[in-house]
C-alpha positions in Angstrom: 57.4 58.7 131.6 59.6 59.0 134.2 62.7 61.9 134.9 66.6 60.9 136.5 68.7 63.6 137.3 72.9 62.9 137.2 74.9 64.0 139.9 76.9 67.4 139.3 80.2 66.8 138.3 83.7 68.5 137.4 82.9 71.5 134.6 83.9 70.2 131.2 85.9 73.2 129.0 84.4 74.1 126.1 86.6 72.3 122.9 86.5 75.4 120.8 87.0 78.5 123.8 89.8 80.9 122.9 91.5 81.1 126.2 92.9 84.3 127.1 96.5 83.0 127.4 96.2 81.8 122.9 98.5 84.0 120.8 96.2 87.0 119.0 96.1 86.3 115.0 98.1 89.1 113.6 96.4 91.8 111.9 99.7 93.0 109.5 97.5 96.1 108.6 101.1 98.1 109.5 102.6 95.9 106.9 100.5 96.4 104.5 100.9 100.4 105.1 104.2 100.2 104.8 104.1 98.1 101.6 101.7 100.3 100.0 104.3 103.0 100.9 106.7 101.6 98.9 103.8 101.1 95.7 103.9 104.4 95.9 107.4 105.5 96.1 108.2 102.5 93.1 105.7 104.6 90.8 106.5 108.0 92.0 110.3 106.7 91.0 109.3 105.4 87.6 107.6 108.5 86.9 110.3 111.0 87.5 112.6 108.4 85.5 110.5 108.9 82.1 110.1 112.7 82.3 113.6 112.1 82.8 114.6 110.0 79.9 112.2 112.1 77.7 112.6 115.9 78.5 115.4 115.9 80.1 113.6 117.3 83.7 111.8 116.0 86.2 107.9 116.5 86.5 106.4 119.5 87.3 103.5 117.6 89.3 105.3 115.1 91.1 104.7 115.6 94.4 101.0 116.5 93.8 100.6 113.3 92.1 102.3 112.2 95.5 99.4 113.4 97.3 96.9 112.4 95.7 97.2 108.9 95.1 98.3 108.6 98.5 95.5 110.6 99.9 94.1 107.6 98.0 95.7 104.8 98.9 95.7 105.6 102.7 91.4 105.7 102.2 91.8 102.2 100.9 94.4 101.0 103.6 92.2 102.5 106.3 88.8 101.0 105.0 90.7 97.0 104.9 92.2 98.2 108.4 88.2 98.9 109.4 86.2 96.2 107.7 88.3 93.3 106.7 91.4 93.7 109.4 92.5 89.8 109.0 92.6 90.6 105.6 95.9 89.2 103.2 98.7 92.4 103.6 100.4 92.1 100.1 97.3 91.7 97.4 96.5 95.3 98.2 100.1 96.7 97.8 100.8 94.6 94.9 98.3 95.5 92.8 98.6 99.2 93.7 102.0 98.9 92.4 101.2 97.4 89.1 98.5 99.9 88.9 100.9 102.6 89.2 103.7 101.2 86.7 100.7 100.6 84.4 100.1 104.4 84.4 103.8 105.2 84.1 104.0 103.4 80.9 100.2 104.9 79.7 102.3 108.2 80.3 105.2 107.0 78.2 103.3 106.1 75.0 100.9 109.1 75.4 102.9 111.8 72.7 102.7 109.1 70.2 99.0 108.2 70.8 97.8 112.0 71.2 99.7 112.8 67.4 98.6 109.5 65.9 95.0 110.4 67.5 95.2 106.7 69.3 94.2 108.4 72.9 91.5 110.1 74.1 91.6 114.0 74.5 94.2 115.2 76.8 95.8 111.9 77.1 95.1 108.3 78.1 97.3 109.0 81.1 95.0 111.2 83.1 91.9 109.2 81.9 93.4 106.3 83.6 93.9 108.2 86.6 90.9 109.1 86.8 89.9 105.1 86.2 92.3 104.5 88.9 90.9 106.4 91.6 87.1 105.4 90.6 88.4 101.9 90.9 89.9 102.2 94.8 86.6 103.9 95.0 84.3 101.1 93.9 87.1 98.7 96.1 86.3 100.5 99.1 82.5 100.0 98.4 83.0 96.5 98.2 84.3 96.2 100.9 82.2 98.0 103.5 79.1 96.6 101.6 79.9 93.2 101.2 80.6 92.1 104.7 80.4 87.9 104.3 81.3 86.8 100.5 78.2 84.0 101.5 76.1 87.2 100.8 76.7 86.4 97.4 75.7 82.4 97.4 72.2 83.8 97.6 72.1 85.5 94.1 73.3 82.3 92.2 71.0 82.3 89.3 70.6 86.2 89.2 74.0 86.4 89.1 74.5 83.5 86.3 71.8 85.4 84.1 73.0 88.7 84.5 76.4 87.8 83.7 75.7 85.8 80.8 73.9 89.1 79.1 76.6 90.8 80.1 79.2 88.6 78.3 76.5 87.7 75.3 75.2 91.7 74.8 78.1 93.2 72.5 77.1 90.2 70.5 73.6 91.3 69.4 74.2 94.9 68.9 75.1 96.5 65.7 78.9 96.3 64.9 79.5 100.3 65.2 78.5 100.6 68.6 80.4 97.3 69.4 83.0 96.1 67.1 86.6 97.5 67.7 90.0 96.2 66.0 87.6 93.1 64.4 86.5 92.1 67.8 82.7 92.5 69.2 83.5 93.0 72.5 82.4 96.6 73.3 79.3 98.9 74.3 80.2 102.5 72.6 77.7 105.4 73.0 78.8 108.7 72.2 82.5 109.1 74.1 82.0 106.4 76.5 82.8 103.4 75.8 82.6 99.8 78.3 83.8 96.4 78.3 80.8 94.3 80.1 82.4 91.2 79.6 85.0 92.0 82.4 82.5 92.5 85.0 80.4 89.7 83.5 82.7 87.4 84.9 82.8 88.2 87.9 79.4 87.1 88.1 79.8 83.9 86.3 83.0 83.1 88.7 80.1 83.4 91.3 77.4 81.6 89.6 80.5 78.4 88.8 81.1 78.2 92.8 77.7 77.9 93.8 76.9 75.3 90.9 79.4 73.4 91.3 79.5 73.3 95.7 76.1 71.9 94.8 76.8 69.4 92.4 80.9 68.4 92.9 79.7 65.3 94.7 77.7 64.0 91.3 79.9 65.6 88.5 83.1 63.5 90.7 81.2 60.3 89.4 83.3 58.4 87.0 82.0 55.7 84.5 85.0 53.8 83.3 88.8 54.2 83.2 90.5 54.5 79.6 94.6 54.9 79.6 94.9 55.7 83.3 92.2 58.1 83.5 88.6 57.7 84.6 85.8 59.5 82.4 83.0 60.9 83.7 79.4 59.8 83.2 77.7 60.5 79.7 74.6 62.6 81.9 77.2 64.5 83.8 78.5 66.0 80.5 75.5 68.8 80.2 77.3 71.3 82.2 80.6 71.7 80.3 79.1 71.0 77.1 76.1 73.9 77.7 79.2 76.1 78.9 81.2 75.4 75.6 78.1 75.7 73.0 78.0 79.4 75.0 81.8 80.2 75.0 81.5 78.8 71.0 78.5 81.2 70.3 81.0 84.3 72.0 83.7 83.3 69.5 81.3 82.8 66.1 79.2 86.0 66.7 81.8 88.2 68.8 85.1 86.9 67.0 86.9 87.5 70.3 88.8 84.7 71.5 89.8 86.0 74.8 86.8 86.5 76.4 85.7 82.9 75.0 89.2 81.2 76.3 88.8 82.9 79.5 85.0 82.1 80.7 85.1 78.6 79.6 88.9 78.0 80.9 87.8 79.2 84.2 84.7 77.0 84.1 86.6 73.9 83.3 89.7 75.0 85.9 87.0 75.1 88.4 85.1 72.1 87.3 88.4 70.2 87.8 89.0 71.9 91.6 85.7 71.0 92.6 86.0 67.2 91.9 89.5 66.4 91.4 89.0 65.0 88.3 91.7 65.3 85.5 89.2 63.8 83.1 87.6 67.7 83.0 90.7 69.1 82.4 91.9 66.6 79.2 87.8 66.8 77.8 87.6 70.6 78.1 91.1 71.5 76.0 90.1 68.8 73.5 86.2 70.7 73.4 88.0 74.1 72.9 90.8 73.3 70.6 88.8 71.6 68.3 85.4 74.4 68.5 88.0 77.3 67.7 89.8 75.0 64.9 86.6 75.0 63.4 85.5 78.7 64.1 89.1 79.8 63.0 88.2 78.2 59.1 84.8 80.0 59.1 86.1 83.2 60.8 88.8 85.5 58.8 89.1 87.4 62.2 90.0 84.3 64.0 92.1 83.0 61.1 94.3 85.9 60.9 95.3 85.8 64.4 95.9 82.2 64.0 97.9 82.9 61.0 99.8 86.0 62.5 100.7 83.0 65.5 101.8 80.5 63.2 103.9 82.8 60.5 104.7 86.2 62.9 107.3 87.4 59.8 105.0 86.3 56.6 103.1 90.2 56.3 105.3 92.1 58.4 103.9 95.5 56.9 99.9 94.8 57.5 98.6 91.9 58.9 101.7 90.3 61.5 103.6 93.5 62.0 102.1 93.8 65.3 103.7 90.6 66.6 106.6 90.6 64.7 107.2 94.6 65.9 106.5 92.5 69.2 109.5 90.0 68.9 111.7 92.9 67.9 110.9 94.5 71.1 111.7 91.6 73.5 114.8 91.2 71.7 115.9 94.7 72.0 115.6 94.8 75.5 117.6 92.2 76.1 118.3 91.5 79.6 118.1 94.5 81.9 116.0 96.5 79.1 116.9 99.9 77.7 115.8 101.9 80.4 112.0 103.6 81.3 111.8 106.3 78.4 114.8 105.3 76.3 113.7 102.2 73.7 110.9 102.2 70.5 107.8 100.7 71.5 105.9 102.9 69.5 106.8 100.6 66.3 104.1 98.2 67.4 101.0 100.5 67.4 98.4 100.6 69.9 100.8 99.4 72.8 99.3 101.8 75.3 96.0 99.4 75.2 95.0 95.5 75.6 97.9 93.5 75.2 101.2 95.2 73.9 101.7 97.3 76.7 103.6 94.0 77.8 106.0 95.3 74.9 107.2 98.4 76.4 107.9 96.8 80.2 110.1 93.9 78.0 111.8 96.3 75.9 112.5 99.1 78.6 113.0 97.0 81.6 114.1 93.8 79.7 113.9 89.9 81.0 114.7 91.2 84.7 111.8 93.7 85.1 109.4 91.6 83.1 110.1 88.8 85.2 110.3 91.0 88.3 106.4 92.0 86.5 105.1 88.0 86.1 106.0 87.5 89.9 103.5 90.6 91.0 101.2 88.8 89.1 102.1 85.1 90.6 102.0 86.7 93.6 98.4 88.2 94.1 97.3 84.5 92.2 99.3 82.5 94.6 97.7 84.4 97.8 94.1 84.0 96.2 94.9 80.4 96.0 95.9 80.4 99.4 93.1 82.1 101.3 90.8 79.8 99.4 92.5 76.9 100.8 91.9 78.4 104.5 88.1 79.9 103.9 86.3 77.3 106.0 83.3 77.2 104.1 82.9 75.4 100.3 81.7 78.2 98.6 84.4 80.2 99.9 86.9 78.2 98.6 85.6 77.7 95.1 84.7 81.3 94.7 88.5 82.5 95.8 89.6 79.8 93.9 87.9 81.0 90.8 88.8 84.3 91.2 92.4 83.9 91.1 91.7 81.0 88.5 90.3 84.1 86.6 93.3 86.5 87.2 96.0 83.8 86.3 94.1 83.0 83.2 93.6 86.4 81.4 97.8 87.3 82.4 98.6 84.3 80.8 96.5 84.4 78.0 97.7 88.0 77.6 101.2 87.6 78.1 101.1 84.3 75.9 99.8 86.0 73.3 102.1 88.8 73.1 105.2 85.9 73.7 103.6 84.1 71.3 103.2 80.9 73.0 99.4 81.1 71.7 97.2 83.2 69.3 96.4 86.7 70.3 93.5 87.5 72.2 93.2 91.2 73.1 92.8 90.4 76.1 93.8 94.0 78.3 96.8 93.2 80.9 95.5 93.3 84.4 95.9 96.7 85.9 98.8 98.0 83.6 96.6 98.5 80.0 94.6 101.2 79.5 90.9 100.9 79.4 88.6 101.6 82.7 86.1 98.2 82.6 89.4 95.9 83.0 90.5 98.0 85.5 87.6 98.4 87.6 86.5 95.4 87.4 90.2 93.8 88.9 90.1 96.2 91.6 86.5 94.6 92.6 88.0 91.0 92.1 91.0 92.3 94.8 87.7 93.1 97.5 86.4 89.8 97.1 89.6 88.5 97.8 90.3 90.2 100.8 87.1 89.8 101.7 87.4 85.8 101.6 91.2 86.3 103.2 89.5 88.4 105.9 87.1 85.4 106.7 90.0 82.5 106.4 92.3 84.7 108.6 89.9 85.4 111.4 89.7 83.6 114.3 86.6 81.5 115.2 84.7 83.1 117.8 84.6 81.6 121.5 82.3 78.6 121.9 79.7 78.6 124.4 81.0 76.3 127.2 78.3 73.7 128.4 76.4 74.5 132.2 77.8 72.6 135.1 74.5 72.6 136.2 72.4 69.1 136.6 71.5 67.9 133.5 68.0 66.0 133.4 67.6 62.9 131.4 64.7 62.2 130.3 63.4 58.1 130.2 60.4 57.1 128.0 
């Protein structure tokens, strides 16, 4: 064996070195500061409008409200400004916002829901509060806990397990602790009450990136090509057909359609990312159209919602008034609405919870506000979508991906409903309906978004630049 040296020559840069003359990524913490300033004053605004509209004097307590959630809000803004500084500027902001019209509106409907015994004691309005600031609580855990979202790659199968009990347990347990409004959806012991399913997906989201990262490059296979598109394999069918015999079971046993649309729509939304494939798509609405056709002629639960779709006006006084009292409401607001305080969306009956809160923001802020509402929404999806696009690792992508996927699909299914552009689900509205699991469990999907924002926006760290030293060759 025998050992050349090369002569020394001219240093070579390194490809990937950050030279100290690039432009600095901006942080935009200060913008998101000042945005979440705004959040506040927006639902400080819409507050003092209601007491307003209603009693004819401002609230007593609105500047210690003031306080306090800002107190909160600036603990939240200074944690992202800490632990995820590259983080997105406006998801944080945004959602505080809806957040705080969402308890506005709580506050609106609360003297009908106390006298018609439809709210907790004292109020849903405080209880949310309280939800609120657990939920910036558990955000700001998150955050400083989960430092790299890869973290989470390692718990695939845990994390697929644990959320399929989570979605599956309301199922086996006896109807009074978890049947509410015909739906077996809940966990109710004593005065507390959870929704598992909404932090159960979070863990499936998880679970769907990892499994499909793995396995995109076989389930992108196709077999043949019938009208234009190309169908995939007969053996790569076990994935989405498992995932729709489960999201069937959740439907039969649970009679909760929402929760069934939502898991397998995400899975097939996903399924489609990950390959590219419109073959998914087209296979998985055909799967789930005809599965709930089926479970809709067995299921009275099921059927009436299907029925109350199709014929909103045929039983206005028990079974359809909801959505018909629904359609009233949209049409009395009109364009610019009624005003915060000032229409009748009491007439549709639990419209502080789930879905018909969507109701009172149509009626009392009419097509303008409710649009001004949808484009929040579109908003936190769209800048999901878009640190996914810029994460720089595959998991990454698919799990930001999915999360928004996740988000986009329970507003629409919600706000569908409630339009009646589909049957109704019960589905709660992201951040603005009352119940703690839904919004707890959106304020932990927000962390993992910033948290995968945080790693697309940050710049990759200086490479190591190679020795000028001689380099030794060795010769067999």
């Amino acid at each position: 064996m025998s050992m050349t040296t090369t002569p020394p020559g001219p240093a070579v840069p390194p490809p990937l070195a950050v030279s100290a003359n690039e432009p600095e990524i901006p942080k935009r913490r200060n913008v998101e500061a000042l945005l979440l300033l705004l959040a506040l004053a927006i639902g400080l605004f819409a507050y003092a409008n209601v007491d307003q509209a209603m009693t004819g004097k401002y609230p007593s307590n609105l500047t210690a409200l003031g306080v306090e959630f800002g107190v909160v809000l600036l603990a939240a803004h200074l944690v992202v400004r800490r632990f995820a500084p590259y983080a997105d500027p406006v998801i944080l902001p945004v959602a505080a916002m809806i957040n705080g019209l969402g308890l506005v509106l709580i506050h609106r409907l609360d003297p009908y829901n106390i006298a018609n015994k439809l709210a907790p004691k004292g109020g849903a309005a405080p209880t949310q509060a309280i939800y609120t600031v657990v939920g910036l609580v558990v955000f700001i855990a998150v955050l400083i806990i989960i430092r790299d979202h890869r973290v989470l790659q390692r718990y695939t199968y845990i994390s697929a397990l644990v959320g399929l009990f989570l979605v599956g347990l309301p199922a086996v347990l006896p109807a009074r602790i978890s049947e509410v409004n015909g739906a077996r959806s809940w966990i109710r012991l004593g005065g507390f009450s959870v929704q598992p399913a909404e932090f159960g997906k979070l863990l499936l989201v998880s679970f769907f990136a990892a499994f499909l990262h793995a396995k995109r490059d076989a389930l992108a296979l196709a077999s043949r090509r019938v009208l234009g598109v190309y169908l995939p394999r007969g053996r790569d069918l076990g994935p989405i057909l498992v995932c729709w015999g489960f999201a069937m079971l959740v439907l039969i046993r649970e009679t909760d359609l929402g929760v069934s649309l939502m898991f397998f729509g995400a899975f097939v939304i996903m399924l489609y990312m990950a390959t590219e494939r419109t073959s998914w798509l087209l296979f998985g609405v055909l799967l789930f159209v005809g599965g709930a056709t089926i479970v809709a002629k067995i299921s009275p639960h099921v059927m009436v919602r299907v029925t109350s779709w199709l014929h909103p006006f045929s039983d206005v006084h028990n079974t359809t008034r909801q959505i018909a009292q629904s359609m009233y409401a949209f049409a009395n607001g009109g364009l610019f609405g009624t005003g915060l305080g000032q229409g009748y969306p009491t007439q549709v009956g639990f419209a502080n919870n789930a879905d018909f809160i969507l109701d009172t923001v149509g009626e009392e802020l009419g097509l303008v506000g409710l649009t001004a509402l949808l484009i929040a929404y579109a908003m936190i999806v769209v800048r999901g979508v878009k640190a996914a696009m810029l994460v720089r690792d595959p998991y990454g992508k698919l799990l930001g991906a999915g999360l928004a996927v996740t988000f986009c699909l329970q507003v629409f299914i919600t706000a569908g409903g409630v339009m009646r552009l589909i049957p109704m689900t019960g589905l709660p509205m992201p951040f603005l309906a009352y119940g703690g699991s839904a919004l707890i469990a959106n304020w932990i999907l927000v962390a993992l978004l910033l948290r995968i924002s945080d790693a697309a926006r940050r710049p990759l760290p200086p490479a190591i630049p190679l020795s000028d030293e001689m380099t030794q060759v060795v010769k067999a």
